[in-house]
C-alpha positions in Angstrom: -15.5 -109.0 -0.4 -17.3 -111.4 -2.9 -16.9 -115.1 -2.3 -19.0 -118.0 -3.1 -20.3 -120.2 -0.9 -21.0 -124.1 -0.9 -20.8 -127.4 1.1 -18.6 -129.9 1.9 -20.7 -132.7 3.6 -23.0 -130.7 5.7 -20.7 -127.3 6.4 -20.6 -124.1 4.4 -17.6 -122.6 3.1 -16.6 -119.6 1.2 -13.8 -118.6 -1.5 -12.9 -115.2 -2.5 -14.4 -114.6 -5.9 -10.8 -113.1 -6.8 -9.2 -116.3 -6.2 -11.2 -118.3 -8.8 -10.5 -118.4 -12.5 -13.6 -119.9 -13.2 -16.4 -122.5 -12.3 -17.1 -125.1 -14.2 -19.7 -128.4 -14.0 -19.1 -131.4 -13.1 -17.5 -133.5 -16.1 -15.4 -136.8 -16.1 -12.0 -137.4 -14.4 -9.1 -139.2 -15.9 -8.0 -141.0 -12.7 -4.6 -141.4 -12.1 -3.5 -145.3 -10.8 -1.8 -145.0 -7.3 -1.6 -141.8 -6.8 -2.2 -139.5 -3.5 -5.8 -140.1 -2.2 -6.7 -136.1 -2.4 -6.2 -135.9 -6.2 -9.2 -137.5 -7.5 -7.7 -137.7 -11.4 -6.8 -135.2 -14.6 -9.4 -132.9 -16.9 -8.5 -132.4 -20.4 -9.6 -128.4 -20.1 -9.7 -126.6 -23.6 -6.7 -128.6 -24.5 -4.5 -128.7 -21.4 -4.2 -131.1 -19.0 -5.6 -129.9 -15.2 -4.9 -131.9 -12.2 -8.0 -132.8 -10.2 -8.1 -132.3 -6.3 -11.5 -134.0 -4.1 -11.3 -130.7 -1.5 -13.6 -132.6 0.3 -10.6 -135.1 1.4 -7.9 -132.5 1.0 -9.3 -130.8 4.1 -10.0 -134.1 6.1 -13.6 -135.0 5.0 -15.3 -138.0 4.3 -17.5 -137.9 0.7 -20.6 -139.8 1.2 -20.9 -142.2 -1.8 -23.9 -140.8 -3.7 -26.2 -143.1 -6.1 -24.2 -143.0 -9.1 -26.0 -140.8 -11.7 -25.3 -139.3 -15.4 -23.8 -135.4 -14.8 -24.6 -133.0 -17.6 -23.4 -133.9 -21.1 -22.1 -137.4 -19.7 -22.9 -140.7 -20.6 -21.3 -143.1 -17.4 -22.9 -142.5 -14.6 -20.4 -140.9 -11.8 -20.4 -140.9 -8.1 -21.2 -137.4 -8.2 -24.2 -135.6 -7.1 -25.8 -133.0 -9.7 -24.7 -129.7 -8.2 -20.8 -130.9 -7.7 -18.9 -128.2 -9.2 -15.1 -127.7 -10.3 -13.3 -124.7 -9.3 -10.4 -123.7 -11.1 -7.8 -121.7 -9.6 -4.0 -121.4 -10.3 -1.7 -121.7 -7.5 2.0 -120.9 -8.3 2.1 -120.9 -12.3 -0.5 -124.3 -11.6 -3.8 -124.6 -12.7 -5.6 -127.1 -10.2 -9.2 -128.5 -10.5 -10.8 -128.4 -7.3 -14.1 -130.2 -6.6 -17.0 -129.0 -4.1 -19.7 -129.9 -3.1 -23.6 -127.5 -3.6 -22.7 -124.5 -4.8 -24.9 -121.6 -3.6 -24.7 -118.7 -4.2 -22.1 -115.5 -4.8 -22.3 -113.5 -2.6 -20.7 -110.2 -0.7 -19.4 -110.9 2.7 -18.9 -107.9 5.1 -15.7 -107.6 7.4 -18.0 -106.2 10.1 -19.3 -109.9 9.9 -15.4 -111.7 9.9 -14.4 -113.4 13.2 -11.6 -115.3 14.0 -11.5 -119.0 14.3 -12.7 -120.2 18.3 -9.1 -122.0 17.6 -5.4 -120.7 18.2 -4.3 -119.3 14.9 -1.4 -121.3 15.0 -3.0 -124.8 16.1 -4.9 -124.1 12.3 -3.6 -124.8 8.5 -2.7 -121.8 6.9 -6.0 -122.3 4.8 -8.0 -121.5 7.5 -9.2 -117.9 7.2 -11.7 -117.2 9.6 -15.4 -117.2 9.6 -18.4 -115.1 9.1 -21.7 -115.3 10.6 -24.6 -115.2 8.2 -28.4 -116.0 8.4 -28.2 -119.5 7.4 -25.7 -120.2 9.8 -21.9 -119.9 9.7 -19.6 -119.8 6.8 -15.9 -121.0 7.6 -13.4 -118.8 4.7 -11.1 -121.0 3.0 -7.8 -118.7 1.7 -8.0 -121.4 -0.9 -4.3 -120.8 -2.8 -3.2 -122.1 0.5 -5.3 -125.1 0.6 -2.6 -127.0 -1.4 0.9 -127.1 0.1 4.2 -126.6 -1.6 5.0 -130.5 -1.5 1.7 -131.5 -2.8 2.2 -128.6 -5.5 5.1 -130.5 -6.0 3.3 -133.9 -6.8 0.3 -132.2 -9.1 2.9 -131.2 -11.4 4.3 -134.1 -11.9 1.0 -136.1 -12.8 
């Protein structure tokens, strides 16, 4: 299976190449006033309108506040570091931004190397997709078209 891999704070985590419609860089967010804290704004992506998610907070992570710094082809300075990355995947007929942190690498994940999680199955979310051991360490799978619930679905397309 091919997935990429990248952080969230200090932990790596991996997405099934197949799930992703594409990668893109970093760019500006349209924020959205008062809205859920996990959607971090809007992206105006080749003339359609692409709700944002931070899948650093989505999955119960804190974001350290970076140094604000100018991303490629921006002029404001933005709280994110150089190598943040949107993924963009489309859950139910929905095309969601996603960020993550340090992308690293593609790469092709054997299910010799695929373990369960050390938790009950059913003490995880459904997002939660096991883990593989590689030689940097391991890599926790994220079965990321679950990663956004139906009620949440609910509230992107609405902003």
């Amino acid at each position: 299976m091919e997935a990429i891999l990248f952080q969230l704070g200090t932990q790596t985590f991996a997405i099934k190449l197949d799930d992703l419609d594409e990668i893109l860089m970093m760019c500006a967010l349209h924020t959205i006033p008062e809205s859920p804290d996990f959607i971090a704004g809007a992206i105006n992506l080749r003339g359609t309108m692409i709700p944002v998610i931070d899948l650093s907070k989505r999955l119960g992570f804190i974001r350290p506040s970076a140094p604000p710094q100018l991303l490629e082809n921006e002029e404001v300075p933005s709280s994110f570091q150089k190598d943040t990355r949107l993924v963009i995947v489309t859950i139910n007929h929905l095309r969601i931004g996603m960020i993550i942190d340090g992308l690293q690498k593609v790469m092709s994940l054997a299910s010799d190397m695929h373990h369960e999680s050390v938790v009950n199955n059913e003490a995880l979310p459904d997002y939660i997709d096991g883990m593989f051991v590689q030689e940097a360490g391991i890599v926790q799978m994220i079965h990321i078209k679950h990663a956004v619930s139906s009620e949440e679905l609910t509230i992107l397309r609405n902003t």
